[in-house]
VEXTOR-608805 format. One record per residue (C-alpha): x, y, z; residue number from 1. Coordinates in nm, 3 decimals, always signed. Layout:
<sepas>
c1_c2_c3_nr
X_Y_Z_NUM
...
</sepas>
This chain:
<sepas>
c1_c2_c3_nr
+0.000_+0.000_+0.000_1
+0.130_+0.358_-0.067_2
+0.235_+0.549_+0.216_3
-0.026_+0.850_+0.305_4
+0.122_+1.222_+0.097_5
-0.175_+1.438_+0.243_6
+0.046_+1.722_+0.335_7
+0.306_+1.687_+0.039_8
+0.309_+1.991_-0.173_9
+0.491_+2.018_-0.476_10
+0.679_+2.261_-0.650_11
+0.850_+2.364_-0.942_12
+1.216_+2.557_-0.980_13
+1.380_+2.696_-1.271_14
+1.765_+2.660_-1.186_15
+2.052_+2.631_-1.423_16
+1.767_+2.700_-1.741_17
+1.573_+2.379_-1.653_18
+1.243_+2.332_-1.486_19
+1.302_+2.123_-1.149_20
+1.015_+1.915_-1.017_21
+1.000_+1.917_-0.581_22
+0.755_+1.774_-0.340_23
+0.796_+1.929_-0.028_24
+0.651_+1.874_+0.316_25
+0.748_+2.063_+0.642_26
+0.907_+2.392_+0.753_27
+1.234_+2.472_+0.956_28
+1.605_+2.421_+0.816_29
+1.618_+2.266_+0.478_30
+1.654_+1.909_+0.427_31
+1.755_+1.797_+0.047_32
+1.691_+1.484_-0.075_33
+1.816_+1.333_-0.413_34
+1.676_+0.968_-0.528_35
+1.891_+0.758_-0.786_36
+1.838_+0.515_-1.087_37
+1.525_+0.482_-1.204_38
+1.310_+0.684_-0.944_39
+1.199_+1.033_-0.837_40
+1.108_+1.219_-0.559_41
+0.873_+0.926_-0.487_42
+1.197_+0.714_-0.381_43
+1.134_+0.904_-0.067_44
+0.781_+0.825_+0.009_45
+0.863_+0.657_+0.337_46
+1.087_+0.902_+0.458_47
+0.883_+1.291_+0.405_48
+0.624_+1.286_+0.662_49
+0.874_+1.146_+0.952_50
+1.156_+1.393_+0.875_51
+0.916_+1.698_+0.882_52
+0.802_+1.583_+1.218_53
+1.160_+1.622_+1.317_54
+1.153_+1.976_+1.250_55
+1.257_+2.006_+0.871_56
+1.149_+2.124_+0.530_57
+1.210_+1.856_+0.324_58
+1.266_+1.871_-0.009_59
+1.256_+1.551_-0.258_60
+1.363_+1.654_-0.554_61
+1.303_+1.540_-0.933_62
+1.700_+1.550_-1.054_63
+1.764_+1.658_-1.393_64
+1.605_+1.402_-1.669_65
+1.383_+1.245_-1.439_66
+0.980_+1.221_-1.413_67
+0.806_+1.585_-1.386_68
+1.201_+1.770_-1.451_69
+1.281_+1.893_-1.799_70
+1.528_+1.634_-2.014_71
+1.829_+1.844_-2.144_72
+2.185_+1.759_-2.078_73
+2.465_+1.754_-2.001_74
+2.463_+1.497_-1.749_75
+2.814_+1.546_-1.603_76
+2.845_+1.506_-1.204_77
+2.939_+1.861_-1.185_78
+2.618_+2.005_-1.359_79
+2.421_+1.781_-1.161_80
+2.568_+1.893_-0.799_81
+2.523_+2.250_-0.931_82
+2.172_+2.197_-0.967_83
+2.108_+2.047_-0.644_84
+2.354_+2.369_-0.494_85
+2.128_+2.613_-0.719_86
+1.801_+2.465_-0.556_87
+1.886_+2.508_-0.242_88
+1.965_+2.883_-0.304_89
+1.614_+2.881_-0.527_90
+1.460_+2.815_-0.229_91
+1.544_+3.070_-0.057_92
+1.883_+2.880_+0.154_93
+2.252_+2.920_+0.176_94
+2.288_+2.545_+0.289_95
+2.073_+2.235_+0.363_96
+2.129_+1.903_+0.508_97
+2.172_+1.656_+0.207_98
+2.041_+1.279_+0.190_99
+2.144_+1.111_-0.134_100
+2.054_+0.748_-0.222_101
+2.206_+0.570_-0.533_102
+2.324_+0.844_-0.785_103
+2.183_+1.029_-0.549_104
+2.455_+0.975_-0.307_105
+2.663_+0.990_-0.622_106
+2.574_+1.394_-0.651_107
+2.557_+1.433_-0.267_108
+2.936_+1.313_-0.235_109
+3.066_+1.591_-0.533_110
+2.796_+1.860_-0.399_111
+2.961_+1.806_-0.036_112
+3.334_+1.809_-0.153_113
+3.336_+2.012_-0.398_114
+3.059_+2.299_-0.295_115
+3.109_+2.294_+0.080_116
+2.924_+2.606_+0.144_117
+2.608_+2.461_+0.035_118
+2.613_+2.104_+0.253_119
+2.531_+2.118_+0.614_120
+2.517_+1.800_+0.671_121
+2.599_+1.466_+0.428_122
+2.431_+1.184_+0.481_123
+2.460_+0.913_+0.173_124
+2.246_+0.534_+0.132_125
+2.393_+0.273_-0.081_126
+2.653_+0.466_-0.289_127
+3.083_+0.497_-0.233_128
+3.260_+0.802_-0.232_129
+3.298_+0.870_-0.688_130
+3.707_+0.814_-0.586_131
+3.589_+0.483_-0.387_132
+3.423_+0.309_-0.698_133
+3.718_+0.424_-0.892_134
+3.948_+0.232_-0.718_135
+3.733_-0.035_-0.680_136
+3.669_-0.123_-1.022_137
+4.024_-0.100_-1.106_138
+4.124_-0.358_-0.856_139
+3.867_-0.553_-0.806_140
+3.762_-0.785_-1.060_141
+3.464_-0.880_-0.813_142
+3.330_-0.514_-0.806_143
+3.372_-0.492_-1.218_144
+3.189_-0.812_-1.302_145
+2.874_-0.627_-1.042_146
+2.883_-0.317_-1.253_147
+2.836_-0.524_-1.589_148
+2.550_-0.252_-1.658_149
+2.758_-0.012_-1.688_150
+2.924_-0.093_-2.020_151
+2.573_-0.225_-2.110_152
+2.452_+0.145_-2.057_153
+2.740_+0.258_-2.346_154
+2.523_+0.111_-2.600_155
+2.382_+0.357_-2.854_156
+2.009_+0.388_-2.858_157
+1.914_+0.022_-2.733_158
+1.947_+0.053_-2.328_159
+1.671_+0.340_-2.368_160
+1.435_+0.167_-2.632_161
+1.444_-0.134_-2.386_162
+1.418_+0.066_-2.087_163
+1.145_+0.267_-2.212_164
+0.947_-0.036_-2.392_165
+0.977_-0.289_-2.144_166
+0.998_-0.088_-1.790_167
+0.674_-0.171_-1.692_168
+0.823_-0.526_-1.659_169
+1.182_-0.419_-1.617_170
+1.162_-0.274_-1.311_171
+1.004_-0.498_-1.085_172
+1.268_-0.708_-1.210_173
+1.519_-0.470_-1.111_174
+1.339_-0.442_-0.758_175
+1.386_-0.802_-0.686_176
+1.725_-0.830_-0.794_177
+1.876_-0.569_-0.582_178
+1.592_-0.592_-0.249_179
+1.594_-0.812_+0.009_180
+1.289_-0.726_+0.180_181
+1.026_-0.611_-0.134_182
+0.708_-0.586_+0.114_183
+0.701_-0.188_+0.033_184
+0.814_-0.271_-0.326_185
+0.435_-0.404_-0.432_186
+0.337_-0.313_-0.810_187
+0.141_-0.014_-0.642_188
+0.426_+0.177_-0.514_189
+0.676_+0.086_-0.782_190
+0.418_+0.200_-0.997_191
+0.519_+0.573_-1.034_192
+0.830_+0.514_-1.099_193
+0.733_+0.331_-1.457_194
+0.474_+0.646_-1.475_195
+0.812_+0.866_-1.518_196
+0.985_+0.632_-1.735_197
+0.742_+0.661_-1.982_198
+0.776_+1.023_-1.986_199
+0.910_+1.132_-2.351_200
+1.301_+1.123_-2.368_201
+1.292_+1.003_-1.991_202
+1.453_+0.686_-2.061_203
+1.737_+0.862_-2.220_204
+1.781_+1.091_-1.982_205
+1.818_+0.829_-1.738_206
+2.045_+0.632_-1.964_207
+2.308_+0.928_-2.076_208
+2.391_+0.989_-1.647_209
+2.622_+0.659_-1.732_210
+2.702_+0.800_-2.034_211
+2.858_+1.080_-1.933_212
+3.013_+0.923_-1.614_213
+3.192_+0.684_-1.842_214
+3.300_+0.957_-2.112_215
+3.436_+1.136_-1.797_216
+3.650_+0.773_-1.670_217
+3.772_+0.756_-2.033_218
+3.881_+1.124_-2.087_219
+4.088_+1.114_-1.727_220
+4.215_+0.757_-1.860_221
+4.085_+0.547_-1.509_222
+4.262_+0.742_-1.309_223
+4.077_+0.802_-0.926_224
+3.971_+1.134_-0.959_225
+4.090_+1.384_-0.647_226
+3.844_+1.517_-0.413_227
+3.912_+1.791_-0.155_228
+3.821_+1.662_+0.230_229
+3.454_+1.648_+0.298_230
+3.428_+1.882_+0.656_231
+3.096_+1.833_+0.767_232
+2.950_+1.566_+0.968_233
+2.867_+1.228_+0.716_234
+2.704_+0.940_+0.712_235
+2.720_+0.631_+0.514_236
+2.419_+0.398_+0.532_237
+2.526_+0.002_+0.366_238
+2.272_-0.279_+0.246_239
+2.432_-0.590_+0.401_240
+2.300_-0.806_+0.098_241
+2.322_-0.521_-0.145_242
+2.446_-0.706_-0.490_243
+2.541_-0.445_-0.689_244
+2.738_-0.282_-0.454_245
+3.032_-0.486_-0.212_246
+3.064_-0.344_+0.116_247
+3.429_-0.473_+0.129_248
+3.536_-0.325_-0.206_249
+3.392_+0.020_-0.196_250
+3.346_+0.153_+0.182_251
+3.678_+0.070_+0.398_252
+3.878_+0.388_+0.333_253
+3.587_+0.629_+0.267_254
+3.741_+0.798_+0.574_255
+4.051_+0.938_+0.389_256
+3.734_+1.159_+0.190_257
+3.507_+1.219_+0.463_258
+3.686_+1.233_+0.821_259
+3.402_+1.296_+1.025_260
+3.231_+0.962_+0.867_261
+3.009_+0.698_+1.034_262
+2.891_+0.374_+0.878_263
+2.576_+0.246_+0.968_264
+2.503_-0.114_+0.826_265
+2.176_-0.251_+0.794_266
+2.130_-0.600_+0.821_267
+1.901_-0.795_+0.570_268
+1.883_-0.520_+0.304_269
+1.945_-0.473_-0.044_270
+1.988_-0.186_-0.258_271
+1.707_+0.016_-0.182_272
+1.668_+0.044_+0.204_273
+1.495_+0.367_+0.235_274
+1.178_+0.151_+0.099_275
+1.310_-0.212_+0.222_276
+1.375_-0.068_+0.578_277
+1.206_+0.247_+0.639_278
+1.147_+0.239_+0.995_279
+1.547_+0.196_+1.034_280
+1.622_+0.400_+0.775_281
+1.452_+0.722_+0.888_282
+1.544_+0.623_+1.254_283
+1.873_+0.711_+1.151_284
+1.867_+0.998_+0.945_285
+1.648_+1.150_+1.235_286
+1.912_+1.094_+1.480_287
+2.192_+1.161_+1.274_288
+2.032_+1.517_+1.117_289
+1.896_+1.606_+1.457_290
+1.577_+1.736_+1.561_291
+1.510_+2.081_+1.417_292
+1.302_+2.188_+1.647_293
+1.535_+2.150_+1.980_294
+1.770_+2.457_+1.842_295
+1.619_+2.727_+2.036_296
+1.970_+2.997_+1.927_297
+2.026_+3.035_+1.546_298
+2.373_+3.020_+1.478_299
+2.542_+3.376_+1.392_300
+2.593_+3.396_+1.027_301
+2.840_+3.590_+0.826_302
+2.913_+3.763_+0.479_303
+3.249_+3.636_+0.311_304
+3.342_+3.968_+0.080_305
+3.631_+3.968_-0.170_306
+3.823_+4.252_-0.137_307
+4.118_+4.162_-0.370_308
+4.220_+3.921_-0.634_309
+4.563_+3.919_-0.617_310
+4.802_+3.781_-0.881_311
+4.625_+3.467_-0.936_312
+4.321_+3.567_-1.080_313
+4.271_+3.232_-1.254_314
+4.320_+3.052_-0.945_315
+4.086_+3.229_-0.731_316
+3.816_+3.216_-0.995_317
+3.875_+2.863_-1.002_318
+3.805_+2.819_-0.596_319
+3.501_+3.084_-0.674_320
+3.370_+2.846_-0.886_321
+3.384_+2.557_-0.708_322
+3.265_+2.739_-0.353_323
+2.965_+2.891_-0.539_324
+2.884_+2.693_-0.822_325
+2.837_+2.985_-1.038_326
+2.927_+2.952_-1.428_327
+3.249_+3.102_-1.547_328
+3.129_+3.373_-1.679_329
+2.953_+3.487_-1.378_330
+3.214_+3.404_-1.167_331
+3.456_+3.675_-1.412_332
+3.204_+3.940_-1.364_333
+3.207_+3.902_-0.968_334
+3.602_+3.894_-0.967_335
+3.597_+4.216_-1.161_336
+3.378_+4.414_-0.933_337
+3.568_+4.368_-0.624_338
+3.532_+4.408_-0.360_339
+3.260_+4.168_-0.372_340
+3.002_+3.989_-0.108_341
+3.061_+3.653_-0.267_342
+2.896_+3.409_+0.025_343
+2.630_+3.564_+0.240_344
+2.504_+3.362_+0.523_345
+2.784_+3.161_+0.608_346
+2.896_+3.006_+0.948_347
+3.207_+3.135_+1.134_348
+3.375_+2.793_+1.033_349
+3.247_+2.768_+0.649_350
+3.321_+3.144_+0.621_351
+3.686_+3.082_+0.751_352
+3.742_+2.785_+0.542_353
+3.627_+3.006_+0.221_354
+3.896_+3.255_+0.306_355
+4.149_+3.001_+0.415_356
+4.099_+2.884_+0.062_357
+4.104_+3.174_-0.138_358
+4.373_+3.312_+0.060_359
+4.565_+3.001_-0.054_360
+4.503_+3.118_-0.421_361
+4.616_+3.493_-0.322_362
+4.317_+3.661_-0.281_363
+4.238_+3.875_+0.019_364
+3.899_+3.815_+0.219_365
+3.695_+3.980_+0.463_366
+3.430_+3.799_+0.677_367
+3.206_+4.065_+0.795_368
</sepas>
């Protein structure tokens, strides 16, 4: 049976010149959450009622190419963190707590690295750090032979003409492959996510994320791609029977990317646990993100200004880009105004680690 939605709303966005699909239940601090391959904001069905309880406003978000959001490209792991950064700020926010599942987690891990200023907290179900699966399918034969459909997905035309013919049966099929426990995975609640796949160009969509993930492996020859230290408070929730995804190939190490990590394991699950174990599942992310409503003091927040460029100006608009996810052209015309109010809202420590950064490129900042 479906879960209850009577108090989901839903929403639409335009952010980086595509129309984003939300539902959104709740008020206080922002809660983001990002399904993977082949859902939607539905992925979280189990999940939006209990988390606004606990004090948030939680938004489930349709990511690019999927369901109710516009299909356009590129599909690139940057572009898609920078529209989950450019949400949050559509929304009105600086910075949300961040739940990723799947490719999900996938978007959560770059968004949290690589666009710190937007990621309060990280918390990430049944996906490795990008540099983990790297690694792991370079060494481990095991891991390779699991992500067979992968180099399936590199197939011109015919993953997306299958997908999008035959999902109706295809993705039950894909449901009791990678779950354990399928008693919230009946034909009634799977059945919006074959609603969106039938969605013109959907299919495709869904299809070219690989695509472009594998373009990206070729072009940097294999090589583990380098991440800057994830600061804020993470957590990594594991399927114990999850067959697409081996706990021992892909999570010891994750540490070295996120030092503030914890691993939470749940025992007979598969891939998708935020529908196979629910009552676990949000009993941890509740825990983990805090209740919302027990802050009673909001945190002092602060305006990080650029005041010079120095002699580096390529470098600094280099860590501009990657602390505000603006486009490079935007980015220019902010370096040549200085000085310039580049992060507003900021806490003491994100503010200091913007100017620790930037001073490391040359520049000169003020927090104010």
């Amino acid at each position: 049976m479906r879960p209850s939605q009577s108090n989901v709303t839903h929403g639409f966005a335009r952010v980086n010149d595509l129309r984003f699909h939300y539902a959104e239940v709740g008020e206080g601090p922002l809660l983001l959450l990002l399904h993977g391959f082949p859902e939607s904001w539905w992925s979280w069905r189990h999940q939006l009622e209990t988390l606004a309880q606990a004090g948030h406003r939680v938004i489930a978000l349709d990511q690019r190419g999927y369901n109710e959001t516009e299909q356009r490209g590129p599909y690139d792991i940057d572009t898609l963190a920078s529209d989950a950064c450019e949400i949050i700020r559509a929304l009105g926010e600086q910075q949300a707590d961040v739940v990723g599942h799947d490719w999900g987690g996938a978007v959560a891990w770059h968004l949290a690295a690589m666009r710190p200023a937007c990621v309060r907290k990280l918390a990430v179900l049944g996906c490795p750090h990008p540099s983990q699966l790297v690694a792991a399918l370079r060494k481990s034969r095991r891991q390779l032979a699991r992500s067979w459909y992968i180099l399936l997905f590199q197939l011109p035309w015919l993953p997306e003409q299958t997908l999008s013919r035959f999902g109706h049966s295809l993705l039950p099929t894909i449901y009791r492959r990678l779950a354990t426990d399928r008693s919230h995975l009946a034909a009634d609640e799977i059945e919006p996510f074959v609603d969106g796949l039938r969605k013109p160009g959907a299919a495709k969509a869904m299809i070219d994320w690989y695509r472009a993930a594998f373009r990206a492996a070729v072009r940097d020859r294999g090589r583990v791609p380098s991440y800057p230290v994830i600061e804020a408070d993470t957590l990594l929730i594991w399927g114990e029977n999850d067959f697409g995804h081996g706990y021992d190939d892909l999570v010891p190490g994750t540490e070295r990317y996120a030092p503030k990590l914890r691993v939470e394991i749940i025992e007979r699950c598969g891939h998708f646990m935020q529908a196979e174990r629910p009552d676990r599942v949000n009993a941890l992310l509740t825990e983990f993100l805090g209740s919302a409503r027990a802050v009673s003091q909001p945190e002092m927040r602060f305006s990080v200004v650029l005041a010079a460029v120095g002699d580096n100006k390529i470098g600094v608009i280099r860590e501009i880009r990657a602390i505000t996810g603006l486009n490079l052209t935007a980015v220019k015309d902010l370096v040549d105004a200085v000085p310039k109010t580049i992060v507003e809202g900021a806490t003491r420590q994100e503010a200091e680690q913007i100017r620790d950064k930037l001073a490391g490129a040359g520049a000169v900042v003020e927090i104010g």
